[in-house]
VOPAGU-2260 file (C-alpha; in pm, 1 decimal, decimal comma):
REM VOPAGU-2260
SITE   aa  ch    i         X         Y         Z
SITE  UNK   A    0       0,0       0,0       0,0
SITE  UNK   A    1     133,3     342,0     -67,4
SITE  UNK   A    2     107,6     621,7     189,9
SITE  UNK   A    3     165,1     994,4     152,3
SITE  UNK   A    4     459,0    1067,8     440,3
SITE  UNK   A    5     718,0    1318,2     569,8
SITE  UNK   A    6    1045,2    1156,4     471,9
SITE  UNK   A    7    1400,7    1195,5     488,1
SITE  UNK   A    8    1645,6    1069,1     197,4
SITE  UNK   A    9    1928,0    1171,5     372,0
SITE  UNK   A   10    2069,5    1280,4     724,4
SITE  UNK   A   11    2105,3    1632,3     831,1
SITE  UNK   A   12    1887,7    1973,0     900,3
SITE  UNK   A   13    1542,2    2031,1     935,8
SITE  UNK   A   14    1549,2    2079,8     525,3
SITE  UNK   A   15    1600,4    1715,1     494,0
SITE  UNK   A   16    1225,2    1668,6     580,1
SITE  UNK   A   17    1005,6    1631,1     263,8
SITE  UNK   A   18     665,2    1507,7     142,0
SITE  UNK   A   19     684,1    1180,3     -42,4
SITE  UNK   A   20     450,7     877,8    -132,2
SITE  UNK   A   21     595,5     552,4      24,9
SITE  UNK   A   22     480,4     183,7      -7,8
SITE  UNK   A   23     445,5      72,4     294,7
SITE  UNK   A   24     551,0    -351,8     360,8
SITE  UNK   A   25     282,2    -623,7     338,9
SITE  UNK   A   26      62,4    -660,4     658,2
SITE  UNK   A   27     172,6    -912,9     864,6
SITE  UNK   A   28     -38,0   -1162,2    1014,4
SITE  UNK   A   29     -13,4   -1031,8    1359,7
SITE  UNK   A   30     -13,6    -646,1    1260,0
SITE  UNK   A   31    -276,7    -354,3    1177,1
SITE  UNK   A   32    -293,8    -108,7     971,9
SITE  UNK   A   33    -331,3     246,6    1122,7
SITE  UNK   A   34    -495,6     559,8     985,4
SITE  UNK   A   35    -289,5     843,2    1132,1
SITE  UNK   A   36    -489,1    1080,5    1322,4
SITE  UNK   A   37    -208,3    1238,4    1512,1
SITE  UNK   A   38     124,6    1176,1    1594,8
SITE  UNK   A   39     410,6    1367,8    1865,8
SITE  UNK   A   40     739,8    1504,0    1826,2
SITE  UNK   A   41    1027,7    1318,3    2061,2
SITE  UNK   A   42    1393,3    1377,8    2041,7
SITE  UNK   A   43    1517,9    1069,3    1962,3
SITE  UNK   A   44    1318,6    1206,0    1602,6
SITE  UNK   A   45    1531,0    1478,1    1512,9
SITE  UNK   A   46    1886,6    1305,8    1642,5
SITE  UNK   A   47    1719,2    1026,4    1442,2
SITE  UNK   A   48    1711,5    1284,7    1124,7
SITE  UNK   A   49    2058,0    1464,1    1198,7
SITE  UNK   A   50    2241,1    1086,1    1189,6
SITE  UNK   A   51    2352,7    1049,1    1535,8
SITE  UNK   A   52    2141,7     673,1    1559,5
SITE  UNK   A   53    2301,6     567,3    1220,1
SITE  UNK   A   54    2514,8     296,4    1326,3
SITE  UNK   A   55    2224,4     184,6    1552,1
SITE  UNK   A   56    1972,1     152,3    1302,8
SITE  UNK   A   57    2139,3     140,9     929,7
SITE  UNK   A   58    1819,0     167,7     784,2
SITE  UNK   A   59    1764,7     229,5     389,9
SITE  UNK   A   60    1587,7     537,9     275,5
SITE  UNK   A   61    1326,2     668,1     227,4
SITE  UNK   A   62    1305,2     673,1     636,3
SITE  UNK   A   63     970,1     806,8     751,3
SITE  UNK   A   64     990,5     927,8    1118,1
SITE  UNK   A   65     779,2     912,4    1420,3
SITE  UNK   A   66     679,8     666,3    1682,9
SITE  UNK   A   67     384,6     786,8    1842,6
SITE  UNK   A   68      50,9     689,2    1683,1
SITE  UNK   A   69    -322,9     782,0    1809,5
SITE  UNK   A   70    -611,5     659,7    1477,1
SITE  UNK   A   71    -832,2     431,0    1380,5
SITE  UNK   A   72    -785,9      51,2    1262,1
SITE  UNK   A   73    -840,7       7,1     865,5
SITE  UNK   A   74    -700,0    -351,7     824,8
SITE  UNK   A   75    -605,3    -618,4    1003,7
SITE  UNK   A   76    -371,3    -882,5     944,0
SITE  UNK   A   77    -506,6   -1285,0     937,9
SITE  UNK   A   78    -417,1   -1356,3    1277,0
SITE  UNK   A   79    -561,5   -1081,1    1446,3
SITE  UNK   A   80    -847,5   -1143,2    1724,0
SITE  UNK   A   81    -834,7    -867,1    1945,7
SITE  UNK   A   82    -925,9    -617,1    1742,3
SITE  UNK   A   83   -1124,4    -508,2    1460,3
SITE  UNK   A   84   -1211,0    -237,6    1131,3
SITE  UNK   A   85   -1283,7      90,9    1330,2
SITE  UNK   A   86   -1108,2      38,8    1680,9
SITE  UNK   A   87    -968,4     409,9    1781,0
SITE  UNK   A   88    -635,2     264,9    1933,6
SITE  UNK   A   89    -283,8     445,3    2005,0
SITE  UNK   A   90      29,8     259,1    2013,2
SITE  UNK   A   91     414,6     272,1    2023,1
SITE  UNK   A   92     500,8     117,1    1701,2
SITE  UNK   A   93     811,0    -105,8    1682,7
SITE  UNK   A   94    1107,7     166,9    1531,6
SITE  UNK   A   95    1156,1     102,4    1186,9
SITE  UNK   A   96    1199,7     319,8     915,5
SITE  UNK   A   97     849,3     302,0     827,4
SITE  UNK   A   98     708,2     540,9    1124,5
SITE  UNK   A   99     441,9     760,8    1182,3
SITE  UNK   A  100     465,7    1082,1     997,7
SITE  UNK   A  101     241,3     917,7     744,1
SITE  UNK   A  102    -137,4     914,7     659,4
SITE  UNK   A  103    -133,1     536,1     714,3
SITE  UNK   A  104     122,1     307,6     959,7
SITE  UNK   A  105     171,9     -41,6    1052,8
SITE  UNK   A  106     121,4    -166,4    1416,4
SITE  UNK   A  107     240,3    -490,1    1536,9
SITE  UNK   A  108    -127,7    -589,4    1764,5
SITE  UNK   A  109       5,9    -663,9    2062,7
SITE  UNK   A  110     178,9    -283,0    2094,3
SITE  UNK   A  111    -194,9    -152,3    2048,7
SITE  UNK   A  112    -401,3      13,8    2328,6
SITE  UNK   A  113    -747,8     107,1    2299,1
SITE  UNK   A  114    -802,2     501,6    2307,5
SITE  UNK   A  115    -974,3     622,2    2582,9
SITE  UNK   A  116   -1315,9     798,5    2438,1
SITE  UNK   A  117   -1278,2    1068,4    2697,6
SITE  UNK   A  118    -910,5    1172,1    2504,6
SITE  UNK   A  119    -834,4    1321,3    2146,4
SITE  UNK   A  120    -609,9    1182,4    1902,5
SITE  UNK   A  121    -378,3    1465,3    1971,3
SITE  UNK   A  122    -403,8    1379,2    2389,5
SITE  UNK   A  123    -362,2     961,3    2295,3
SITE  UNK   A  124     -87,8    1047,1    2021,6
SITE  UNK   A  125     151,1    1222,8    2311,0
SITE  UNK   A  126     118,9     970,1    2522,2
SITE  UNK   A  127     269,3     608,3    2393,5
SITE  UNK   A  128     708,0     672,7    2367,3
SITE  UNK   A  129     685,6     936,6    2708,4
SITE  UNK   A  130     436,2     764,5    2904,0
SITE  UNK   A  131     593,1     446,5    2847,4
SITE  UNK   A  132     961,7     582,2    2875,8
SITE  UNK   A  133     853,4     706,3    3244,3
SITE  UNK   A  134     673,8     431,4    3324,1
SITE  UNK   A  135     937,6     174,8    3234,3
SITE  UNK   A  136    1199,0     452,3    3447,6
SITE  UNK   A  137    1012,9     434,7    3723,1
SITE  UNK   A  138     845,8      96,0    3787,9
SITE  UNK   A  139    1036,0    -143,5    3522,7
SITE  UNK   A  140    1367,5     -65,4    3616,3
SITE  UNK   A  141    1321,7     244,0    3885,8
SITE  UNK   A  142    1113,7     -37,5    4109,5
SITE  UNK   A  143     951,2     287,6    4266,8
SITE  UNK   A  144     732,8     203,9    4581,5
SITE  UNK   A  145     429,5     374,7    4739,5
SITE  UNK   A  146     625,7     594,2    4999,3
SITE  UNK   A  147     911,7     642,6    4834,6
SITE  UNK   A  148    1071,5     970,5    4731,1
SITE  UNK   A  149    1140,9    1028,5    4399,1
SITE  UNK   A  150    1288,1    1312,2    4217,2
SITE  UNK   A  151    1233,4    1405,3    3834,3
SITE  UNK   A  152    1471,4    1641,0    3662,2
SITE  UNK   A  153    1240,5    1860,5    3394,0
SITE  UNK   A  154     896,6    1763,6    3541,1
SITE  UNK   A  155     801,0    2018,6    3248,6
SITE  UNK   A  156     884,9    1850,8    2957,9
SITE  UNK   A  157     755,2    1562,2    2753,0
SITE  UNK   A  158     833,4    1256,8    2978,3
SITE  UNK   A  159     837,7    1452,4    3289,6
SITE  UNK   A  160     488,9    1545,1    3294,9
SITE  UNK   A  161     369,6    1215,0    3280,0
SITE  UNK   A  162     670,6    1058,7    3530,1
SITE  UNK   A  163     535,6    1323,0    3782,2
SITE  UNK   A  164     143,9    1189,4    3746,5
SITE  UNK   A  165     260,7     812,6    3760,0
SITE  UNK   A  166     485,2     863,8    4084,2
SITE  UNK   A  167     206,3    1016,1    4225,2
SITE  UNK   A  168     -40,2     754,2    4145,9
SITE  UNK   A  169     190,5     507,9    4264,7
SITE  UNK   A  170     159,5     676,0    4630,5
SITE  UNK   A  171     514,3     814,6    4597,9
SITE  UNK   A  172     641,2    1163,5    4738,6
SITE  UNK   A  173     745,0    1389,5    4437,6
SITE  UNK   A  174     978,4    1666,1    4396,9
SITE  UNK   A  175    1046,9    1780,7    4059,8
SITE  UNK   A  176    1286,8    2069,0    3880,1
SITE  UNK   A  177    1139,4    2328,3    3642,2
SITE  UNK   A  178    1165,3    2707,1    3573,7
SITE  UNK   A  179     940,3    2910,6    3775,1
SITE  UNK   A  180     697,9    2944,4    3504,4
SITE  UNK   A  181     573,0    2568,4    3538,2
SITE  UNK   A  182     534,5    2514,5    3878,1
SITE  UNK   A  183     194,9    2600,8    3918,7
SITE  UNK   A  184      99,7    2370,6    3641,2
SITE  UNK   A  185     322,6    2071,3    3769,7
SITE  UNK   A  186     186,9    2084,4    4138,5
SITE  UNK   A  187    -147,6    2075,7    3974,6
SITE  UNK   A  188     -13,0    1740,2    3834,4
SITE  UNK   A  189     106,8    1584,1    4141,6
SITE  UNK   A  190     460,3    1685,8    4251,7
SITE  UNK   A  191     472,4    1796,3    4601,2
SITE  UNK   A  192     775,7    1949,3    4588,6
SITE  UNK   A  193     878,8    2231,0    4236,8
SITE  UNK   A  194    1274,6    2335,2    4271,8
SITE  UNK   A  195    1340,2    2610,5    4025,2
SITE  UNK   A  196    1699,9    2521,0    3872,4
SITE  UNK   A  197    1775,2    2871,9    3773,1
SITE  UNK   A  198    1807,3    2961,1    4152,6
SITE  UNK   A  199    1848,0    2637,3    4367,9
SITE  UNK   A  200    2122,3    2390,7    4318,9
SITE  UNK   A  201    1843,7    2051,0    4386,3
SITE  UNK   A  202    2213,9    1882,2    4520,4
SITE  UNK   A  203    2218,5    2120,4    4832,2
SITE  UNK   A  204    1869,3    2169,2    4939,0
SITE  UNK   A  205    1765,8    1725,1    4900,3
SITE  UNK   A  206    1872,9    1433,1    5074,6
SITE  UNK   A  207    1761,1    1105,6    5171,6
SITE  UNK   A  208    1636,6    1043,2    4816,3
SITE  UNK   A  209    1494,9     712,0    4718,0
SITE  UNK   A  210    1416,6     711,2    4311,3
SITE  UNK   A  211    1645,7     986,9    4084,2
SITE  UNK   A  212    1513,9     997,5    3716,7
SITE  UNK   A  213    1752,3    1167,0    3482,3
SITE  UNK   A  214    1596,0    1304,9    3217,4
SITE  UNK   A  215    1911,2    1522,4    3113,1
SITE  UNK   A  216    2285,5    1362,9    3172,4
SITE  UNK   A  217    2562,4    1585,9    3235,6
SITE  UNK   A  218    2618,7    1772,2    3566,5
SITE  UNK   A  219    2278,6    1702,3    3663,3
SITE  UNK   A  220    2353,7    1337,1    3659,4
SITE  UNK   A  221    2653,6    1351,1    3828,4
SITE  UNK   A  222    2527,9    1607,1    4091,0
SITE  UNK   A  223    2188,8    1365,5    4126,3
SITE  UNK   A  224    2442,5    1068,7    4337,8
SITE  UNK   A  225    2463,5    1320,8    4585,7
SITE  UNK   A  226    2111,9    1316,2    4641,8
SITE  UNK   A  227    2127,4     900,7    4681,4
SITE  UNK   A  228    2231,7     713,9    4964,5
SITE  UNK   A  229    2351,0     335,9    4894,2
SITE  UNK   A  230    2026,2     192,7    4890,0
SITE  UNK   A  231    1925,8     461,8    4627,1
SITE  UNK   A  232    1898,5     403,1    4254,2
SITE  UNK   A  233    1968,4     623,5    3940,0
SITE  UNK   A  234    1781,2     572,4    3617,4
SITE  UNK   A  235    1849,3     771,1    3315,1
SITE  UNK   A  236    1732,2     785,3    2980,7
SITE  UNK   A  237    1991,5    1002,9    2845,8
SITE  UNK   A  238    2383,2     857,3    2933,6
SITE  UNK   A  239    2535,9     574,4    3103,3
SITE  UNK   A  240    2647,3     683,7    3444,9
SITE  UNK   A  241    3006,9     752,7    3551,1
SITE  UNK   A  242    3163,9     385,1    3672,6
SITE  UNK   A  243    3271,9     520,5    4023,3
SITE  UNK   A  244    2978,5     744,1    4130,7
SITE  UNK   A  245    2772,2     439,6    4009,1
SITE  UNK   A  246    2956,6     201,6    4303,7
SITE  UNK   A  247    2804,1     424,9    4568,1
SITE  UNK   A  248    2408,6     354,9    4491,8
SITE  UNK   A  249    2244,1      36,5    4449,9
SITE  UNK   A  250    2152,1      79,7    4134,8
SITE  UNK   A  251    2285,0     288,7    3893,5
SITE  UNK   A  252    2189,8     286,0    3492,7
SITE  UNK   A  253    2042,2     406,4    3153,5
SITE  UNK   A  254    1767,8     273,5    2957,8
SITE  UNK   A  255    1626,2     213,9    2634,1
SITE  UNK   A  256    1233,8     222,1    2593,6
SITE  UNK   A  257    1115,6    -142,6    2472,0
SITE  UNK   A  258     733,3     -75,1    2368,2
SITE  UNK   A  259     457,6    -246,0    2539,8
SITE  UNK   A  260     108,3    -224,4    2483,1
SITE  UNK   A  261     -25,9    -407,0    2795,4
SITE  UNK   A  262     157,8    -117,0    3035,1
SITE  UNK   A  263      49,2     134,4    2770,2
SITE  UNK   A  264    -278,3      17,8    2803,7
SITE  UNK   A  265    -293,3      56,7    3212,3
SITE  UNK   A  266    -175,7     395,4    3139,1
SITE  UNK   A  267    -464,3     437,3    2924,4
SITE  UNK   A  268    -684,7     307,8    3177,6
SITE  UNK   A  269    -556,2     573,7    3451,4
SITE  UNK   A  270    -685,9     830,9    3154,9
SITE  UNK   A  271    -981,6     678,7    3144,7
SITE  UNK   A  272   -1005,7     696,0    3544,2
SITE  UNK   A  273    -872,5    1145,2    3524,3
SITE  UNK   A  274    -555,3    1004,1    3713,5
SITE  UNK   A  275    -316,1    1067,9    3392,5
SITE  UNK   A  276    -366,8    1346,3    3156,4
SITE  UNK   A  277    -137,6    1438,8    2884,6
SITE  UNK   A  278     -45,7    1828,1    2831,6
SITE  UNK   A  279      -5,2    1924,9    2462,7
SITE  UNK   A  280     192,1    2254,2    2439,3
SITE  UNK   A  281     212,5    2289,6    2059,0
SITE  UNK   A  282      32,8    2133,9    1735,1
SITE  UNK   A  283     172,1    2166,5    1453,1
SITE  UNK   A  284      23,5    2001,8    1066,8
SITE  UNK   A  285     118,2    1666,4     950,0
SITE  UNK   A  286     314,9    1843,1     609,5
SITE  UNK   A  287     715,4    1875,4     579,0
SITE  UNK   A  288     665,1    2212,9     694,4
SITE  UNK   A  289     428,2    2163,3    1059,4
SITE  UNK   A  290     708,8    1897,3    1110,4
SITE  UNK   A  291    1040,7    2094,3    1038,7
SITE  UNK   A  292     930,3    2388,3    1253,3
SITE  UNK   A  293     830,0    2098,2    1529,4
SITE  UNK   A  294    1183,0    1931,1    1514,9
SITE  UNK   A  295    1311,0    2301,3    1566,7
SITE  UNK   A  296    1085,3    2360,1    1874,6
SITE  UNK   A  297    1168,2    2002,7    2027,9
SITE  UNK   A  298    1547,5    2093,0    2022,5
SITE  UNK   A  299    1514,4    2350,5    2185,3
SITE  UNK   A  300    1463,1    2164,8    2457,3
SITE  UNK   A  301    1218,0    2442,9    2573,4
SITE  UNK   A  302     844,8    2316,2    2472,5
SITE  UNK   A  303     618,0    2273,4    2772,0
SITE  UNK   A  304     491,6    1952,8    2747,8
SITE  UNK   A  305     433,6    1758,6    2399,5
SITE  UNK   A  306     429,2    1877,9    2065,8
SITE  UNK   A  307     194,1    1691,2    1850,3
SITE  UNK   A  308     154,9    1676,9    1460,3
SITE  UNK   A  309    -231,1    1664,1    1409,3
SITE  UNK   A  310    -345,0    1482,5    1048,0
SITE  UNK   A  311    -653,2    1657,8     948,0
């Protein structure tokens, strides 16, 4: 089947982005096919686009980005039971080079969720790689307990947001850095604690930490083990953490997201429930255009919350 997309033939700038027909692969038995509705913007898109994941995914082009989906089902493969023709689902599609910056994409079933009807495509479509990527930080590999105290760098951004509303749910304590501007908005989401890290160095003022979720690397990292104790554990999403600092916690690593559509779907279920919402900053068009100036924004590294690409 052929699909208009936004495409890249080549690595580099925003400019490489460009409107293209693609033909998508043959369904698979155990795979639907997707009618975009929306889709979201997440860094590992653009670094994606510039090169820097080349050697880990020497992919062919045409490579159509994006792996955040919120539509409807409009074929299913042979094998498929769960669902049917007209579902409204979101997923986290497996990365290939066939993603989601396309009127149509190809979900493996068992990385589907069923949309809550109380969300939009544009609230589902944020959710699958952030929510998951906290959720798999904090309770996957984080182990976070009701209790607990837990602090996420950049509560404002796209992971953050929904880290802070999971930890919460969970029954944890949450303390949370952000510019001043957001902390309204992120106590409204569940963090009981907002440090502004253009005045406070979070290292001096916190102790006795339980959970530390790096969302940024660097000197935050490094400046989070003095936070930790030796029963404490680090989780990042950005670096692998320095060897010696490491031997002081209990745990001490970085992750990759693997997608899952049974956690996404208790994430959609906490939706469903008004325990989980997602906060869409910017929208942009699903054209080469809506999507360059979106990869701009995201790198920024200064959007509050997600930026979604809507697919009218």
């Amino acid at each position: 089947m052929e699909t208009r997309a936004v495409v890249i033939e080549q690595y580099g700038h925003s400019d490489q982005l460009k409107e293209s027909k693609v033909t998508l692969p043959e369904l698979g038995e155990h795979q639907v096919l997707v009618k975009v509705k929306a889709t979201s913007i997440n860094p590992i898109d653009w670094k994606l686009r510039e090169g820097y994941l080349a050697q880990m995914m020497p992919w062919e082009f045409p490579i159509i980005l994006g792996w955040d989906v919120a539509g409807e089902i409009v074929e299913i493969g042979s094998e498929v039971s769960d669902w049917h023709v007209g579902q409204t689902v979101f997923a986290r599609p497996e990365t290939t080079r066939f993603g989601t910056y396309a009127d149509y994409t190809i979900v493996d079933d068992h990385l589907l969720a069923n949309k809550p009807d109380s969300v939009s495509f544009e609230e589902a479509a944020a959710v699958p790689l952030a929510g998951l990527t906290a959720y798999q930080a904090l309770f996957t590999h984080g182990k976070l307990q009701a209790g607990e105290k837990v602090l996420i760098h950049a509560g404002a951004g796209g992971v953050g947001i929904y880290a802070i509303q999971l930890a919460k749910n969970a029954g944890a304590t949450v303390i949370t850095t952000a510019s001043e501007k957001n902390h309204a908005l992120l106590k409204e989401l569940g963090a009981d604690q907002v440090i502004d890290y253009h005045t406070t160095d979070f290292s001096e003022v916190l102790e006795d930490i339980d959970l530390v979720f790096d969302t940024m690397g660097g000197d935050v990292q490094a400046d989070s083990f003095k936070v930790l104790d030796e029963k404490g554990r680090l989780i990042s999403i950005v670096s692998q953490p320095d060897e010696e600092l490491a031997k002081r916690v209990a745990v001490a690593e970085s992750i990759w997201l693997q997608p899952d559509g049974k956690q996404l779907q208790e994430i959609a279920d906490l939706m469903t429930e008004g325990k989980v919402k997602s906060i869409v900053g910017h929208t942009y068009p699903l054209t080469a255009e809506g999507v360059k100036e979106a990869h701009e924004l995201s790198a920024t590294h200064h959007a509050k919350g997600k930026i979604v690409l809507i697919n009218d």
